[in-house]
N, C-alpha and C positions, 0 to 999 in steps of 0.2 A: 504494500500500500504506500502510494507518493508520502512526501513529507506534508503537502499542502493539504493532501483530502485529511489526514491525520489531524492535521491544523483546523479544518474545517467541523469536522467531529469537537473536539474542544471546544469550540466557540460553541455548540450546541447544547453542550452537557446544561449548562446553569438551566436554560430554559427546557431542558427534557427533565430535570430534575424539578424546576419549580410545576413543570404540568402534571407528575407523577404524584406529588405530595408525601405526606408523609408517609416512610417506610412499612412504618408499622399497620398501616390505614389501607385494607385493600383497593387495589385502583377500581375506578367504577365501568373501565371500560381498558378492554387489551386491543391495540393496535398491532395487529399480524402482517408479516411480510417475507415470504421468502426468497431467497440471493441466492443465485445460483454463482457460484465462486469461481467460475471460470468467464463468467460473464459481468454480474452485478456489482461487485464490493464495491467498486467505487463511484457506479449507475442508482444506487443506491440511496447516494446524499440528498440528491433532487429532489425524493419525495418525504426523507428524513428532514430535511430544512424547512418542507410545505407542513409536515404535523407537527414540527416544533413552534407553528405560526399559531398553535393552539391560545383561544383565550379566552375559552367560557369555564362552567366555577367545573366540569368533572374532573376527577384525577383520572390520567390518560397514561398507560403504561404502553410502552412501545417492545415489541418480542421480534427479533431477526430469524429467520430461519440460514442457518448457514447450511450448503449442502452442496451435492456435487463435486466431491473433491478423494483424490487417492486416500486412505483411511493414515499409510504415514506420510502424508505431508498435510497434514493441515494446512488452512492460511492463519496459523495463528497469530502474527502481529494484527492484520483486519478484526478477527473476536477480539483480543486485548483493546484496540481499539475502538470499537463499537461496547464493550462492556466497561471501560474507563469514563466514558460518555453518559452511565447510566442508562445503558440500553441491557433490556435482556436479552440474551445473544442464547440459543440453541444450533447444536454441530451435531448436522447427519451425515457422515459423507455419500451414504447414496440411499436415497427415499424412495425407491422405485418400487412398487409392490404390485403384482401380475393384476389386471384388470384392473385398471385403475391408470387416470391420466396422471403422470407426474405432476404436472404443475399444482393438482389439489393432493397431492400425498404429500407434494412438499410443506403445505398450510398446516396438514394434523400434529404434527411434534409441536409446533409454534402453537397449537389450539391449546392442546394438551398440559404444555408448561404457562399457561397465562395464568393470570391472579385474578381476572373478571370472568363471570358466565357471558359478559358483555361483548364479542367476540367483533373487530373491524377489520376484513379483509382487503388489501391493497397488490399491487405488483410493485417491483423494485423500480419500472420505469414510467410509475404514473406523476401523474400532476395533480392538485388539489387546488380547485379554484379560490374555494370557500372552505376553510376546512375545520373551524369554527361553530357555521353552518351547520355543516353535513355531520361533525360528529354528534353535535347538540341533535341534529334531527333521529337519529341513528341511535342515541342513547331512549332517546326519550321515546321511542316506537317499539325500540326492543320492553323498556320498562312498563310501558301499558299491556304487552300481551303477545307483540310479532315475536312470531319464531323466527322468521327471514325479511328482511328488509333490502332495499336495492334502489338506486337513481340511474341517472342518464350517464354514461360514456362515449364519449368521444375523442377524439384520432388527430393527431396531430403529425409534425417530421412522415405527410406525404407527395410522394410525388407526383410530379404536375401532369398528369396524364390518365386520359378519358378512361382507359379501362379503370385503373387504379379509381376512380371518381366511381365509377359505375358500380365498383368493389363495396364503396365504404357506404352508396345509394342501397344497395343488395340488400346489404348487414342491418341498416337502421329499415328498413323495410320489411325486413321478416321478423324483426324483432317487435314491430311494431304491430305484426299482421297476430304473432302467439299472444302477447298480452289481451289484443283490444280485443282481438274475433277470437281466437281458441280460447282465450283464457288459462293461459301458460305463461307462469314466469319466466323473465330470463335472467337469470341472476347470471353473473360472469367474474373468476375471479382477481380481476383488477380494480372491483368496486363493489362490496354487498359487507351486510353486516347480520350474522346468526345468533342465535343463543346456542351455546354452547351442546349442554346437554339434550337438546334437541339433534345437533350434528350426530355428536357422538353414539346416540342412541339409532340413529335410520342409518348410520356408518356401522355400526355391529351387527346390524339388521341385514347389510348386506344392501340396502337402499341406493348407497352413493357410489358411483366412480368418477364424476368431474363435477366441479363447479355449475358447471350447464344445469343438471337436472338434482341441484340441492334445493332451491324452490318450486322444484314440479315433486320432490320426494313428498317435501313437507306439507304442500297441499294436497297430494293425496294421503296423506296421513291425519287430513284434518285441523292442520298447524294454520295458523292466522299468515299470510304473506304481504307486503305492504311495499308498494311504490309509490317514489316522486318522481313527478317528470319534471322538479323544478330544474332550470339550469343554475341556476345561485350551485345546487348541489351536485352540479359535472363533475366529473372525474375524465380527465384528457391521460390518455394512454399514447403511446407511440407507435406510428403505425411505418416506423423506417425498413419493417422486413417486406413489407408490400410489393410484390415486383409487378410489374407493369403487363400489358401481353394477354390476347382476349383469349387466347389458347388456354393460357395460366386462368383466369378467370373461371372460362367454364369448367374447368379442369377442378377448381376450387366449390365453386358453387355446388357440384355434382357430390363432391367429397362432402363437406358441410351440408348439404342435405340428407345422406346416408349417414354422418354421424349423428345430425340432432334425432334422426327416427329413432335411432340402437339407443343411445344414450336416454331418450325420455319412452323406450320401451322398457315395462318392467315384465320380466319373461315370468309367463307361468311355471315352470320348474322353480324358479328361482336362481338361478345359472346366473352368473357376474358376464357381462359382457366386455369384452377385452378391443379398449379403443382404439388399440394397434394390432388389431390383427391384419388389418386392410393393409397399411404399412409393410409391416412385415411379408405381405405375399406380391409385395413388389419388388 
């Protein structure tokens, strides 16, 4: 880890420590985030400097998920330096578990070791517009009664070009067609907030393998789900892997259409569906 991001963590600590409150005082709310260590450590600060912008009265714990790394080498100077900051830092080096998408196996250890059932999920390269806002709205929906709670995302770092455009048209157009007309969540996770032992409970169940179908689990299980479509409460993600190309498109759209089916199918055996097996037989 550079000398500057090092630097830059430092400057954060006083204000992640004053949002935390006191030690002894459970936090009212865990902010979740997993880093992938080959990619994130220091993709990371971006959206660590956006919830250190925290300034409403909850105490706000922050939990890293560190993962993806050879079991002896750690990146241990980045954990020393994210846990000197008063962050809670957890080291997986590989989260991978058969059926099951990584990016939500990486969330569970980090759910797991939190100090709130108040549980905020983010990615390492989001943006927080308002985040103030969004956590106060996110605290205060989970404490009325939401099992899963969820706002608007959108896509920033794209490129200038029509398919790419037509890509991210797709995206906010099927998401908007499952909410209004099916009545399916789309929880996603670069932006949603759960109660914990709701997760944990349709995750032993055998309920969960992505993010995608944690608010389609919980309402079919009778769980209250709650959206805003304020934009006050966006959460801008990075959409810099987008490659361009109407080939790539439909090639994607056809993909993403055969995952969200598998994914929000719950099979009568009860059999885990395996979100790379399509992957794998390429």
């Amino acid at each position: 880890m550079r000398a500057d991001t090092v630097a830059e963590l430092e400057a954060l600590a006083p204000r992640l420590g004053a949002m935390r409150g006191p030690i002894e005082l459970p936090p009212d709310v865990s902010v979740v985030v997993p880093v992938n260590a080959k990619a994130d450590l220091e993709v990371v600060l971006t959206v660590l400097g956006d919830v250190a912008g925290y300034a409403g009265s909850n105490r706000v714990e922050v939990v890293l998920v560190v993962n993806n790394y050879p079991p002896e080498d750690p990146p241990t100077d980045a954990i020393a330096a994210y846990e000197r900051s008063g962050i809670r830092t957890v080291a997986v080096p590989d989260v991978f578990r058969p059926g099951e998408a990584v990016c939500f196996s990486a969330r569970l250890p980090g759910i797991r070791a939190a100090g709130s059932e108040r549980i905020v999920l983010f990615d390492a390269d989001c943006r927080i517009r308002d985040v103030t806002a969004l956590v106060d709205w996110y605290c205060e929906t989970l404490t009325a009664g939401a099992a899963v709670a969820y706002t608007p995302v959108a896509y920033d770092e794209l490129r200038p070009l029509w398919s790419v455009r037509a890509r991210i048209a797709a995206h906010h157009g099927a998401r908007w067609l499952k909410r209004n007309v099916l009545g399916v969540p789309t929880t996603r996770g670069s932006n949603y907030a759960v109660d914990r032992g709701t997760l944990l409970s349709l995750h032993a169940a055998g309920g969960l393998a992505d993010d995608l179908n944690v608010g389609p689990a919980a309402k079919s299980a009778g769980k209250p789900v709650h959206y805003s479509g304020s934009r006050r409460l966006t959460v801008v993600t990075s959409g810099r892997r987008f490659g361009g190309g109407w080939l790539k498109l439909a090639r994607y759209l056809r993909y993403r259409f055969l995952y969200n089916l598998r994914m929000l199918r719950r099979p009568s055996d009860g059999r885990r569906f395996d979100p790379y097996h399509d992957r794998r037989q390429r």
